[in-house]
N, C-alpha and C positions, 0 to 999 in steps of 0.2 A: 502111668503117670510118673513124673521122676522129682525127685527133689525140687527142682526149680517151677515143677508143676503146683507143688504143696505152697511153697509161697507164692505163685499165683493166685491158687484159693483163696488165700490167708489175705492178697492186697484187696480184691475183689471185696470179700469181705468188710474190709477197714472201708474201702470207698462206697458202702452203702449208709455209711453213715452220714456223709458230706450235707445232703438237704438238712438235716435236722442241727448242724453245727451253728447256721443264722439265727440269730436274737430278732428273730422277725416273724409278720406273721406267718409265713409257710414254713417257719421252722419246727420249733420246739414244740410243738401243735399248740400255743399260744396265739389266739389272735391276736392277741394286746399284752402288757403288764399291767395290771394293778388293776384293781376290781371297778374304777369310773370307767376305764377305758376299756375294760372288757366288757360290762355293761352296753355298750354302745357301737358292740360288735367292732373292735379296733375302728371306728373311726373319730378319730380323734387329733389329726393334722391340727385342722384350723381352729380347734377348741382347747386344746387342753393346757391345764393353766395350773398345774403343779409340778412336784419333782421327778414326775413320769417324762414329762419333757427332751430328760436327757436319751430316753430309749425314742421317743416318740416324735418328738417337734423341737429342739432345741430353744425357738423361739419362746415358747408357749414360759419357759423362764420368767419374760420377762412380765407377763403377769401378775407376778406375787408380788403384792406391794412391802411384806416387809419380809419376813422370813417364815419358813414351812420348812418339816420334816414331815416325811411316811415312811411308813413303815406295811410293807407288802408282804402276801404270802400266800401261795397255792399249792393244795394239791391236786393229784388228778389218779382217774383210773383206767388203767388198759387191761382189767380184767378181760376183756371179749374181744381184746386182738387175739386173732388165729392164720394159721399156718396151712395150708393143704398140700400136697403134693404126689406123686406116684404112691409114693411108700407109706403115707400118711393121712387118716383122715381129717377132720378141723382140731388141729393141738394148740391149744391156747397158753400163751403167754404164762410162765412161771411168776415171772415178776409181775405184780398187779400194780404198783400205787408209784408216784414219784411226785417229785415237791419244785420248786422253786422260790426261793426267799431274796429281799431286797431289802434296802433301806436305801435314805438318801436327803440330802440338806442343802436346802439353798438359800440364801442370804440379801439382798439388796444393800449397796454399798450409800452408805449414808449422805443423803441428798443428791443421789447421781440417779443416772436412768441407766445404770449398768447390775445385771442381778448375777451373781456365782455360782454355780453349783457341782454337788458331787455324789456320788454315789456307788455301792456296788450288790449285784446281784448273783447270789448262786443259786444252780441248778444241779440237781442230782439225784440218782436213780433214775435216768433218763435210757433210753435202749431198751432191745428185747432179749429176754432168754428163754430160750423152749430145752425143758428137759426132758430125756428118754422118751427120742423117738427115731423113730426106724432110719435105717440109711441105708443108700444103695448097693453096701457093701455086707450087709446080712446082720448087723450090728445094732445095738440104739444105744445113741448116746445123744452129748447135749450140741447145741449152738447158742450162741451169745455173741453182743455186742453190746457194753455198756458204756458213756462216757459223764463226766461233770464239767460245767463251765464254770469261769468265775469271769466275774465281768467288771472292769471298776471306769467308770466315767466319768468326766469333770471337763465343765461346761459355762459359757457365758453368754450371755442374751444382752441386747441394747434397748429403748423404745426410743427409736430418733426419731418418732414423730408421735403424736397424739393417736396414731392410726395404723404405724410400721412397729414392727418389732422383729428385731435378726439375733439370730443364734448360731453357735458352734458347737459341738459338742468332740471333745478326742479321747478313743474309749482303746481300751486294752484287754482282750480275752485271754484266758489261760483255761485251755482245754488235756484233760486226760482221756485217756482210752485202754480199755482192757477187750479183749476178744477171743472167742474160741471160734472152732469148725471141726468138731467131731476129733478132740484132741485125746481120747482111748481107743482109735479106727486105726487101726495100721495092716494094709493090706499089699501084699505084692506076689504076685503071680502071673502066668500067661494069661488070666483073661481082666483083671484088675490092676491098678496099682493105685494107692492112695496113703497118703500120711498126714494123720491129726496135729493140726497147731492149735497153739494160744499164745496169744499176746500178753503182754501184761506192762502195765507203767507206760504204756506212750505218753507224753507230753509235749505240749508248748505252747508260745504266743505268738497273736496276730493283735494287729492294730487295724483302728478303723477312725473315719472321722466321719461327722454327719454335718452339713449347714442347713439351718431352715429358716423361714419366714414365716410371718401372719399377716393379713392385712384386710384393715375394715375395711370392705367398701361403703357402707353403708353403718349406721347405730343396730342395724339388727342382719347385718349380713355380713363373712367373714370367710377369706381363704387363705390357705394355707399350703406351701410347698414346701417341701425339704429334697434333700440330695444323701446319700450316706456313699465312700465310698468302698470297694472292694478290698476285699483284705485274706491274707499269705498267712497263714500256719505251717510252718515246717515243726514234724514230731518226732522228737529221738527222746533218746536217753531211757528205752525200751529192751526188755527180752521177748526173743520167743522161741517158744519150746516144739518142737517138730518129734513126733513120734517116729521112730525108725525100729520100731519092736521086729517088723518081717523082714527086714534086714538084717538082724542082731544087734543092731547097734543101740537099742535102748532110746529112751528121748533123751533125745541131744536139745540144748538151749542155747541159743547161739546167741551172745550177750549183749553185741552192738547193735541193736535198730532203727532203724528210723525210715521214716515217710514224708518223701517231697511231692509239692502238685495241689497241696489242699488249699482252697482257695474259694472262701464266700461273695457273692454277688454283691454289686455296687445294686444299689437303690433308688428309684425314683418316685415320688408321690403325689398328688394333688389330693387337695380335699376343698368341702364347701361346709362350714355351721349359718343355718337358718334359725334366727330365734321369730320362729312364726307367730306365737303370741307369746304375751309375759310369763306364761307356764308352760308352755311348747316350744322346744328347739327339736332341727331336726341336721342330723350331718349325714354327709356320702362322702368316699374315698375311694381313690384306686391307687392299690403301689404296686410299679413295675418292678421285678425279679430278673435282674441280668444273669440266671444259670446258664444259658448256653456262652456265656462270653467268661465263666468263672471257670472251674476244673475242666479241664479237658486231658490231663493225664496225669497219674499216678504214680510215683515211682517209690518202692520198696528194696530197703538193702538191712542182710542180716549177716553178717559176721561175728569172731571168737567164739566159735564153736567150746563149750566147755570137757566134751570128749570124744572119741573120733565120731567122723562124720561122711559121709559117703561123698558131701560136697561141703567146703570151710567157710563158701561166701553164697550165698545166695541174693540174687538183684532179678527184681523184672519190672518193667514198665508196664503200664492199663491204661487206655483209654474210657473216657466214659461220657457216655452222652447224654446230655442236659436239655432244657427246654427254656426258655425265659416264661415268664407268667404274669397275669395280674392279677391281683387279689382286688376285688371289691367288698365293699364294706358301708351300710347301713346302719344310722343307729335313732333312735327318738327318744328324746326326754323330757319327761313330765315332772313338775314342780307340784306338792301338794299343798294344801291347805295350811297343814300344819308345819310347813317349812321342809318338810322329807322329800327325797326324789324317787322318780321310780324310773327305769331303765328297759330299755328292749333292744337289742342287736343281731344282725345278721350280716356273714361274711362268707363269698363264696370262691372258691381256689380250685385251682387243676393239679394235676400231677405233673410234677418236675424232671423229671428221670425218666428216661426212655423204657420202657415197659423187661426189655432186652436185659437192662442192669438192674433187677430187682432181685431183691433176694430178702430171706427171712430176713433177718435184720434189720431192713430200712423200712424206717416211720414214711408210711402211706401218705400222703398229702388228705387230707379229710375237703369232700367237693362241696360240703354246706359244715357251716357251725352257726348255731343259736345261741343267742345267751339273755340274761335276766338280769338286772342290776337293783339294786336300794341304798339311800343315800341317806345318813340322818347324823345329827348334829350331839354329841352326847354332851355338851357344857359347851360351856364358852371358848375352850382353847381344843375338844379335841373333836374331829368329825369321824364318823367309821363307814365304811360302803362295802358292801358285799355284792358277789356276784357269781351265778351260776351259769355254766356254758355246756352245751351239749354238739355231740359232732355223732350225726345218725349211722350207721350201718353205710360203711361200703365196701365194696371187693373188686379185686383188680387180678385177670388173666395173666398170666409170661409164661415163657421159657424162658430161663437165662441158660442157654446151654456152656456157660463155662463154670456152673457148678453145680455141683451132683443130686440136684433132685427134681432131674426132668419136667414136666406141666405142673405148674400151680397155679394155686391160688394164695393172698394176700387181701385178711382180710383187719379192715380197723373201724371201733366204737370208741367210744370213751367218755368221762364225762368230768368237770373239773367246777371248783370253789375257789374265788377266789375272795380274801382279805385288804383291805390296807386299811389303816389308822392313822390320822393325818393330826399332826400337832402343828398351831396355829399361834402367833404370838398373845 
């Protein structure tokens, strides 16, 4: 393997990160934001009627008759992701726990039927890292891929009719990325060659817009569509560091990087809320996942090498191959006696990535997630809902034979809580 082979690895790498980069449901292993809408297994199109809106239905804005703040927050655990491969039996995930926090504020302009809003949300400790394990160079050491997003949105919804209500929403990511691949492995000889990277600092921004709809058909029936489109992160203003110890050369850091080609999927939705009786509604959704029409190649360039280097610039291009999907989504909710709600959801997904491009690193698509909601009103101005979501056991076969750990397995559990606290005028 020669230099330009090691940042191969290294881009390979960075692009199994790509499905988990969407603020969507087959992203972040998030079916929803915010704990009603997780509740209700993300469906929540044609319902929802807070500041979740601006991730969820832009429309749904225009519901709030005067003004609402939430305040969201979740964690989650990937204790019981694991790893298998030639060299490896099930190595589970070092990093167990990661979060996501929001907030967000919307407004209704005075005597208008136009509502404002904004918001933004961060994510972090997102990615996998497995340390000290074997490699197929006689070695153990770590792999990793870790990234944070921040997300800031800000949005307008109309009711031009008793029964219509239209939204916009133009939201702006700012994603980093840090990554390894066996960066203390430096091997070269007649029957090996290989050299450990890490990344460190990648960054940048993509934009995105969402428009969506609601509309009664009916006092007790309601649908709902939105659009979100595609959006371009180009990442520089990175290092990375290439081991060339069986060389002599020491790790070299070559200080200019960056990464063109990353590119989340445009979005499309339908939903339907049934409120079947005055204490029973029930919703369904499907959102399609344009990935096969999103990345379709990667491109990697590393230059200023900080000390000699057996090559000054390294570039190579990836293809990778994607799948489009839809995600369906169930939710039923019940009103209690006592004015509390309770919540049940279920959402089912496929895998997005061609089997071929898997590798440790990339977040599995989970094929069921369950979750549990509860609604209750703590005073007069403030509501709180909680909700718990669970994604059962599954594993998934590859070779990816252009990185070095022959047949595996890929396996992901996890289980996650989620918060919000809604301030009411």
């Amino acid at each position: 393997m020669t230099a330009s082979h090691a940042s191969r690895l290294c881009l390979l790498l960075a692009s199994s990160l790509l499905p988990q980069f969407s603020f969507a449901a087959n992203g972040l292993y998030l079916t929803a934001y915010g704990a009603e809408q997780t509740g209700v297994g993300g469906a929540d199109i044609a319902h929802i009627n807070d500041t979740g809106s601006l991730i969820a239905n832009p429309a749904g804005l225009a519901n709030i008759k005067h003004s609402r703040a939430d305040y969201t927050a979740t964690g989650f655990s990937i204790a019981r992701v694991a790893h298998r491969d030639e060299y490896n039996d099930d190595v589970r995930v070092s990093n167990e726990w990661g979060g996501v926090v929001g907030g967000a504020y919307a407004q209704r302009l005075d005597d208008t039927n136009i509502v404002l809003g904004g918001g933004v949300n961060v994510a972090g400790g997102l990615g996998y890292v497995y340390d000290n394990i074997n490699t197929a160079f006689g070695t153990v050491d770590d792999v990793s891929a870790m990234f944070s997003l921040f997300r800031f949105s800000g949005g307008a919804a109309w009711n031009i009719t008793d029964n219509l209500r239209l939204g916009i929403v133009i939201a702006t990511t700012y994603a980093t990325i840090e990554q390894s691949l066996f960066e203390d492995t430096s091997v070269a000889n007649a029957s090996q060659t290989f050299f450990g990277v890490k990344i460190r600092d990648l960054s940048g921004w993509g934009g995105d817009a969402k428009i969506g709809v609601q509309y009664d058909l009916s006092p007790s029936l309601t649908i709902g569509i939105n659009y979100t489109s595609a959006s371009k992160i180009d990442l520089d203003g990175g290092s990375m560091t290439v081991n060339y110890s069986a060389l002599g050369n020491g790790r070299v850091t070559y200080r200019d990087v960056s990464m063109a080609g990353l590119e989340t999927p445009q979005e499309f939705g339908v939903g339907a809320h049934w409120q079947a009786k005055p204490d029973l509604a029930i919703a369904i959704e499907a959102n399609w996942f344009d990935w096969a029409g999103a990345t379709r190649q990667l491109k990697i360039n590393a230059s200023n090498p900080d000390a000699a280097a057996p090559v000054n610039t390294l570039s190579q291009s990836s293809s990778l191959k994607m799948h489009s999907r839809i995600v369906y989504s169930l939710g039923i909710e019940k009103a209690l006696a006592s004015g509390d709600v309770v919540r049940a959801g279920y959402s089912y997904h496929s895998l997005i990535i061609d089997k071929g491009s898997l590798s440790p690193t990339f977040a599995l698509t989970p094929q069921h997630d369950y979750a549990l909601g509860y609604g209750t009103k703590l005073n007069a101005n403030w509501l709180m809902n909680i909700a718990f979501a669970y994604q059962p056991r599954k594993s998934v076969q590859y070779n990816n034979t252009e990185l070095p750990f022959g047949d595996s397995v890929e396996t992901n559990e996890s289980f996650s809580v989620h918060f919000t606290f809604s301030k009411l005028p």
